[in-house]
BALONU-167590 format. One record per atom (N, C-alpha, C): residue number from 1; chain; x, y, z. Coordinates in pm, whole numbers. Atoms other than C-alpha are relative to their C-alpha. Example, Ala and Ser with C-alpha at 12.3 -4.5 7.8 and 13.67 -1.06 7.14 Angstrom:
<rs>
lodren, bapa, c1, c2, c3
1, A, 89, -119, 0
1, A, 1230, -450, 780
1, A, 90, 120, 0
2, A, -82, -119, -6
2, A, 1367, -106, 714
2, A, -77, 109, 73
</rs>
This chain:
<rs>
lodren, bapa, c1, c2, c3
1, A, -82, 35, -113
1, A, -521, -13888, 13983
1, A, 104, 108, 26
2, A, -55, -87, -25
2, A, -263, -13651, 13939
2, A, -58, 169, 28
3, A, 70, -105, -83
3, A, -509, -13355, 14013
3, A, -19, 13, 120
4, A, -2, 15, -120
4, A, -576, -13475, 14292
4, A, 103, 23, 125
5, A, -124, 20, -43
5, A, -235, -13524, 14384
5, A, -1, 139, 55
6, A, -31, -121, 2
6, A, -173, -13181, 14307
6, A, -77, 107, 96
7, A, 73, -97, -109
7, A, -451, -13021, 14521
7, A, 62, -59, 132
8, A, -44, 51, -138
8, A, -346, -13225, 14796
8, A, 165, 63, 91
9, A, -67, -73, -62
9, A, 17, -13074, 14793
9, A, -35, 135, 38
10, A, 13, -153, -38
10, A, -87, -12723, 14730
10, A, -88, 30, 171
11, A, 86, 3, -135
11, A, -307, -12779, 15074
11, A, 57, -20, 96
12, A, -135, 11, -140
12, A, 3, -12900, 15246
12, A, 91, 72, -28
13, A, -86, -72, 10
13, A, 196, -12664, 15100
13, A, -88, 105, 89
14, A, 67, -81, -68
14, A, -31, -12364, 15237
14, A, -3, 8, 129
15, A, -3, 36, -136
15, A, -88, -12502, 15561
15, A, 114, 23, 45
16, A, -156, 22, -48
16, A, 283, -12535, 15614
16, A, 25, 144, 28
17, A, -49, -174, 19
17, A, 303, -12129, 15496
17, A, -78, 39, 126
18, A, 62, -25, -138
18, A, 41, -12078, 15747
18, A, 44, 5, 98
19, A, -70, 62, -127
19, A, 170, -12274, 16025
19, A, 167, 107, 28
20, A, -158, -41, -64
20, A, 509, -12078, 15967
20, A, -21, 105, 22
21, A, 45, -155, -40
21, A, 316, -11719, 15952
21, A, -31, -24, 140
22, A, 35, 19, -152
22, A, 166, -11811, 16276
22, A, 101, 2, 94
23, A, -98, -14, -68
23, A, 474, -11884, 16451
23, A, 96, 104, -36
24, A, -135, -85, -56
24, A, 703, -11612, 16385
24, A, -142, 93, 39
25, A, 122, -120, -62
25, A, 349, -11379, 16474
25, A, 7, -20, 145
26, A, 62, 25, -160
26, A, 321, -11523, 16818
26, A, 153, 27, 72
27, A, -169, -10, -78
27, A, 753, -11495, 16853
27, A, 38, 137, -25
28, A, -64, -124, 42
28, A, 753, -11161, 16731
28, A, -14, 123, 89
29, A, 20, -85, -105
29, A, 851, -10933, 16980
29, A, 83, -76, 130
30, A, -66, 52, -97
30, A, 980, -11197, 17212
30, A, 137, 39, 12
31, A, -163, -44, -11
31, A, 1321, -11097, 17401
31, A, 41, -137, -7
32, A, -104, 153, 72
32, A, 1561, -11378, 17239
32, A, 124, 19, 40
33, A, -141, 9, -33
33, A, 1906, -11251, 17415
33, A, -45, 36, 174
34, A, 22, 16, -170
34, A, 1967, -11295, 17806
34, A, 137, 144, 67
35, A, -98, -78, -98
35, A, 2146, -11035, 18030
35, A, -44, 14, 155
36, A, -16, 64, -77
36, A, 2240, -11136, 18357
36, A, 97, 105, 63
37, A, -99, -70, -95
37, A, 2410, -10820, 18601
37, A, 38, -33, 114
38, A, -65, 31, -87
38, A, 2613, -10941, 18817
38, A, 51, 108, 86
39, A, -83, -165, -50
39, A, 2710, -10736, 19126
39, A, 59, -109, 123
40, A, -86, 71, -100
40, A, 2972, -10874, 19402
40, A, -64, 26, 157
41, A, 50, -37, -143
41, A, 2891, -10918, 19786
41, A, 93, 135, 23
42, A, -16, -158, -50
42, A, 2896, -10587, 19944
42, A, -38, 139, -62
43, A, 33, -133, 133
43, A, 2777, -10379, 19648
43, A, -122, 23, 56
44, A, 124, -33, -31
44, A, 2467, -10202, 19696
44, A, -90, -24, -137
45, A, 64, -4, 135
45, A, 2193, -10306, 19438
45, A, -110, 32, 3
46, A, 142, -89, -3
46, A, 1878, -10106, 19321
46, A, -80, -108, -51
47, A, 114, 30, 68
47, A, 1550, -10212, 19303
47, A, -75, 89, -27
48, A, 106, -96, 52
48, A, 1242, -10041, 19192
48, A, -15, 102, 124
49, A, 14, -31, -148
49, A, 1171, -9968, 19589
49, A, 38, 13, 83
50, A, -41, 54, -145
50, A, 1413, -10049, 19757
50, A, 185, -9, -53
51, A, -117, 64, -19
51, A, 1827, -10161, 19812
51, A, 18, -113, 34
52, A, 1, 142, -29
52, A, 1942, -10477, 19829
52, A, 185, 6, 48
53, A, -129, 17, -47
53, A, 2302, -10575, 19985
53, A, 56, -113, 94
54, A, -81, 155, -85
54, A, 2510, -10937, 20109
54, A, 118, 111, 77
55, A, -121, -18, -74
55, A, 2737, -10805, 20396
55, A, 59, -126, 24
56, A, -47, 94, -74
56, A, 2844, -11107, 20488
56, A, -8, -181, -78
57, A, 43, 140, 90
57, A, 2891, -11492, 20355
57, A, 52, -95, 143
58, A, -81, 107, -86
58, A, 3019, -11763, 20642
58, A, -62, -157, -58
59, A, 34, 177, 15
59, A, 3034, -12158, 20553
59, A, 93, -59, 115
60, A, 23, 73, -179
60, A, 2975, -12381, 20822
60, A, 87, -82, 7
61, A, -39, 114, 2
61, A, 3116, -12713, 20912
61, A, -64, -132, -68
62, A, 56, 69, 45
62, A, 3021, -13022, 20714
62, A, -110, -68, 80
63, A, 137, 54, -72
63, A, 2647, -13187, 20856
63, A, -25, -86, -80
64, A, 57, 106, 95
64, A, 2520, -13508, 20774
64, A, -161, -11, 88
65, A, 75, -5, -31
65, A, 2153, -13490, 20866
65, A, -130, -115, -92
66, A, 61, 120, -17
66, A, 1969, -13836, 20841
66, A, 63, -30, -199
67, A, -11, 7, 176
67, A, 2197, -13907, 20491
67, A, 32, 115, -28
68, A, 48, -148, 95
68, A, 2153, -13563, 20353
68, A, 156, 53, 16
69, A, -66, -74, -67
69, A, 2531, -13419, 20397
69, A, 2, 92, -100
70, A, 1, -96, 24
70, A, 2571, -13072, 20387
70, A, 64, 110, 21
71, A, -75, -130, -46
71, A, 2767, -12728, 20451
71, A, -117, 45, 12
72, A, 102, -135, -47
72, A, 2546, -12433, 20611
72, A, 77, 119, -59
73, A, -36, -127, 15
73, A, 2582, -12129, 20430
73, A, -91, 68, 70
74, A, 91, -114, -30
74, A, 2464, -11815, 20600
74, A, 33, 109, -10
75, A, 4, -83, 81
75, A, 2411, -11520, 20412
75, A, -65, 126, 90
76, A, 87, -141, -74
76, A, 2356, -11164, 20607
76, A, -15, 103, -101
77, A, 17, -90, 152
77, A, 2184, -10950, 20357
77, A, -57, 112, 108
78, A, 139, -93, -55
78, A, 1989, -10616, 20433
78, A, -38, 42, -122
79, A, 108, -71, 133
79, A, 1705, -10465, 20246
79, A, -34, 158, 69
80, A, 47, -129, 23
80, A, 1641, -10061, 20244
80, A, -115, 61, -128
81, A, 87, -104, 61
81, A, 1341, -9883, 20135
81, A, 25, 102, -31
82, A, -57, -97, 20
82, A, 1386, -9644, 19943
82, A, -96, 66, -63
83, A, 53, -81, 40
83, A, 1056, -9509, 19852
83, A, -107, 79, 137
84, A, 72, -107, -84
84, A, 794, -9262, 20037
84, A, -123, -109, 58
85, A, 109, 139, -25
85, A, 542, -9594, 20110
85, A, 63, -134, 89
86, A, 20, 143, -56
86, A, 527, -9894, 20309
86, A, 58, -83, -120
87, A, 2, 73, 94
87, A, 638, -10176, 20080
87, A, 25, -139, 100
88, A, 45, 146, -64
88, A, 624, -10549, 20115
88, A, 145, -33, -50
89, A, -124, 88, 31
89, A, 972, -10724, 20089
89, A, 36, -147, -2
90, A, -46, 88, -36
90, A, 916, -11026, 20212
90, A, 10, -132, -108
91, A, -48, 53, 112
91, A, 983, -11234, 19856
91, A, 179, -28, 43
92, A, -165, -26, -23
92, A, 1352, -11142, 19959
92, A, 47, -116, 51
93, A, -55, 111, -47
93, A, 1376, -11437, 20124
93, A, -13, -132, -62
94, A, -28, 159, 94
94, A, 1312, -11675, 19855
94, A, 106, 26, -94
95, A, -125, -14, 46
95, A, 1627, -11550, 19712
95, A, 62, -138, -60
96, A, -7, 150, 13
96, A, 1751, -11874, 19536
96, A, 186, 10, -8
97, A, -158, 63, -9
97, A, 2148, -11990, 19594
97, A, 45, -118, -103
98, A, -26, 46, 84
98, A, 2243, -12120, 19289
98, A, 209, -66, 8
99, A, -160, 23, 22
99, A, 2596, -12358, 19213
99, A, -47, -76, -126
100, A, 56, 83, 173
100, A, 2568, -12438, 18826
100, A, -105, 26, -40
101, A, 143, -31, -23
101, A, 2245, -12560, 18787
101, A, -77, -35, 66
102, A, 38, 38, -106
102, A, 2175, -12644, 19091
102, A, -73, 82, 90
103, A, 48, -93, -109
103, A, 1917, -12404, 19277
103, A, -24, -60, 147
104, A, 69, -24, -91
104, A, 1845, -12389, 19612
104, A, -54, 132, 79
105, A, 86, -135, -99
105, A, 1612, -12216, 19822
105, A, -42, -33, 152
106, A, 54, -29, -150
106, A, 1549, -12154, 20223
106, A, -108, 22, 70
107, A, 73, -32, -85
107, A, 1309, -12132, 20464
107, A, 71, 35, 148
108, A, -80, 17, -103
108, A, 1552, -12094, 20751
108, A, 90, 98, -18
109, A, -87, -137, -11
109, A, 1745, -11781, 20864
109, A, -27, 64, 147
110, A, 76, -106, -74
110, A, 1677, -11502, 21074
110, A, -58, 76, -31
111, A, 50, -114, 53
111, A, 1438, -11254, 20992
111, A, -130, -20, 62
112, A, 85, -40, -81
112, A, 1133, -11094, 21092
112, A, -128, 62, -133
113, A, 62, -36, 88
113, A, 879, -11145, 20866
113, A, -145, 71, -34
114, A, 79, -112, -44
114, A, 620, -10904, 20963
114, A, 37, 122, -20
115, A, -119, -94, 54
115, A, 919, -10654, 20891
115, A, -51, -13, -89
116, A, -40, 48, 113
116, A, 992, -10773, 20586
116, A, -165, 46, -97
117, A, 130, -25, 67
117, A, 586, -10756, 20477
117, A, -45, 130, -4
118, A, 58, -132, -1
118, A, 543, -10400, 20573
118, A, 107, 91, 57
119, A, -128, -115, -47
119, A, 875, -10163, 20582
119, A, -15, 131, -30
120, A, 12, -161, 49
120, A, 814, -9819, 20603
120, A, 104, 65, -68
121, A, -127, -95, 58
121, A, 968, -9546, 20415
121, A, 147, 41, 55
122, A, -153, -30, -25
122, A, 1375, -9521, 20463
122, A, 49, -115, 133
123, A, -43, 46, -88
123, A, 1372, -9807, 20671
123, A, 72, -115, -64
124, A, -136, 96, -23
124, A, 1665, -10073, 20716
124, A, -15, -129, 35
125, A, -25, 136, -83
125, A, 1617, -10450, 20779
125, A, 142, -96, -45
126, A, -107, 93, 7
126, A, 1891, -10690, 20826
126, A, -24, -125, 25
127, A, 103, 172, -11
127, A, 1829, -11079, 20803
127, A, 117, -40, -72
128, A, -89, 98, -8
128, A, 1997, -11401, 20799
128, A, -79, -120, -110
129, A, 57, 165, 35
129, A, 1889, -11688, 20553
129, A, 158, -75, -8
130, A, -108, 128, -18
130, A, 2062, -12033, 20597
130, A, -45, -95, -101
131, A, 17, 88, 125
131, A, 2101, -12262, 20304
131, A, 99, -156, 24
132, A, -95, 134, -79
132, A, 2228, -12646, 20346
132, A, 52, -7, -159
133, A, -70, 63, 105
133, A, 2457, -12691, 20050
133, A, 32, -127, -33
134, A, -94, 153, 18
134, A, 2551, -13027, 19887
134, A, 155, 4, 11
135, A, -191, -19, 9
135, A, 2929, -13107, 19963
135, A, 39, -31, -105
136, A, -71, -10, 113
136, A, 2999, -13145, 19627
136, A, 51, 112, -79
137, A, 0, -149, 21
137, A, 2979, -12743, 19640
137, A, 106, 37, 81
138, A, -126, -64, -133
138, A, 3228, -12714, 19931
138, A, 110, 54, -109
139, A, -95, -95, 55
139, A, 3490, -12446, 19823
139, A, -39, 75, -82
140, A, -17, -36, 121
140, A, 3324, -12365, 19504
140, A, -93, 160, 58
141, A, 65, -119, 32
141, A, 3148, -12009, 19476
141, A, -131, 15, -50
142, A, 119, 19, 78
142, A, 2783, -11953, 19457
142, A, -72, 111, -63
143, A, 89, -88, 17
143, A, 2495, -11690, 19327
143, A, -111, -2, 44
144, A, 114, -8, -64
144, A, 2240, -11536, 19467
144, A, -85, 43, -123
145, A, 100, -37, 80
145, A, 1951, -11491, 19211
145, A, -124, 65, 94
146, A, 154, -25, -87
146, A, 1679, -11265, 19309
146, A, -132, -8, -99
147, A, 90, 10, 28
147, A, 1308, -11231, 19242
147, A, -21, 123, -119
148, A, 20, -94, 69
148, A, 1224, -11028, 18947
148, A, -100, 84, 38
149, A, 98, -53, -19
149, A, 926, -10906, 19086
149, A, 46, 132, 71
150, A, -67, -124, -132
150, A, 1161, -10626, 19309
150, A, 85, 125, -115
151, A, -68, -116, 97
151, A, 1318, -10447, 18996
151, A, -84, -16, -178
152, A, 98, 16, 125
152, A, 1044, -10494, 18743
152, A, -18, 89, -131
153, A, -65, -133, 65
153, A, 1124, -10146, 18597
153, A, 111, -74, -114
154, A, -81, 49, 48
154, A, 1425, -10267, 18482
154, A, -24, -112, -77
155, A, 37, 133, 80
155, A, 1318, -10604, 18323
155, A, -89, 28, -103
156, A, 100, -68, 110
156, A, 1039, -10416, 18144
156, A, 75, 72, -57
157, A, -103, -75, 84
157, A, 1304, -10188, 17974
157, A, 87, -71, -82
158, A, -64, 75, 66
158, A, 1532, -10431, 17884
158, A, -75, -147, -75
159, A, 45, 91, 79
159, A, 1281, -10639, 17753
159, A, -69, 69, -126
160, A, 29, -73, 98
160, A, 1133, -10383, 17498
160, A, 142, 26, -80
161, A, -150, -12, 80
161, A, 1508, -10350, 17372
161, A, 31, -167, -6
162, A, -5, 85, 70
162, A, 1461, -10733, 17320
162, A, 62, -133, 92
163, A, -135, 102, -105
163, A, 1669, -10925, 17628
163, A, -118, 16, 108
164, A, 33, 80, -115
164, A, 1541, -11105, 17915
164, A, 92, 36, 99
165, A, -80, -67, -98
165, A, 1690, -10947, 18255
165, A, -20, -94, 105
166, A, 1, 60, -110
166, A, 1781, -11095, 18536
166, A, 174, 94, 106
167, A, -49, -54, -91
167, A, 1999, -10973, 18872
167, A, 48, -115, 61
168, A, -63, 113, -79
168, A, 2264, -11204, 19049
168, A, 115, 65, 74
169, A, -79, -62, -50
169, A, 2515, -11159, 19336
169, A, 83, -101, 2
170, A, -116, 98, -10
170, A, 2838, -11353, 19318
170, A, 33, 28, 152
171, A, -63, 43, -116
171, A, 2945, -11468, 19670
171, A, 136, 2, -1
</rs>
């Protein structure tokens, strides 16, 4: 009986060693610290392709739309190309407006998204997205999070040095 016993731990002991080789193998390498550059409206910020830049922030008047109330933010950004190619931008507009942890995201602005999909080299668009805030945000200060897919360079660098990248614009 006690042989038995005994094979039975050593089999859950093993397994266990296993199970724990396995997991740090599959974590090893993973970036485990976060960095998060913050740049203020009006700054100019690089992407791989391109510039990114908030001129502008205005909040609206309070809206109550069937229940739903809300402030209108609207956000005038432009995007510059900045390489020798056509590039596609139009991601830019799922930009997400973060308060806490509260994202939102737009479909509603101005922009010209035919632009936006095919901007030639050194060219300039300017565009409007509109975001309905909850009024429990009124006054407070939000972020713009963008798409990683626009400075990918960068995220691949700082993830071989072990950190998870991300790009945000304080309003």
């Amino acid at each position: 009986m006690k042989r038995k016993t005994m094979i039975l731990l050593i089999v859950v002991i093993l397994a266990f060693i296993g199970w724990g080789i396995r997991v740090y193998f599959v974590n090893d390498g993973i970036a485990k610290k976060y960095e998060i550059k913050t740049y203020k409206a009006g700054e100019i910020v690089p992407f791989d392709k391109a510039t990114f830049q908030v001129n502008n922030v205005q909040y609206g008047k309070a809206e109550n739309n069937n229940g739903y109330k809300s402030i209108p933010v609207s956000i005038d950004m432009e995007v510059k190309n900045t390489s020798d190619k056509n590039v596609s931008l139009i991601n830019i507009i799922e930009t997400k407006l973060t308060y806490g942890g509260n994202y939102l995201q737009t479909n509603e602005g101005n922009f010209d998204a035919e632009e936006l999909q095919d901007l030639p080299p050194n060219s300039t668009v300017n565009f409007t997205l509109l975001y309905h805030v909850p009024l429990q945000y009124k006054g407070k200060k939000g972020k713009l999070y963008i798409d990683q897919s626009f400075y990918r360079k960068q995220v691949d660098a700082k993830y071989k040095k072990g950190k998870r990248y991300g790009i945000s614009i304080a309003l």
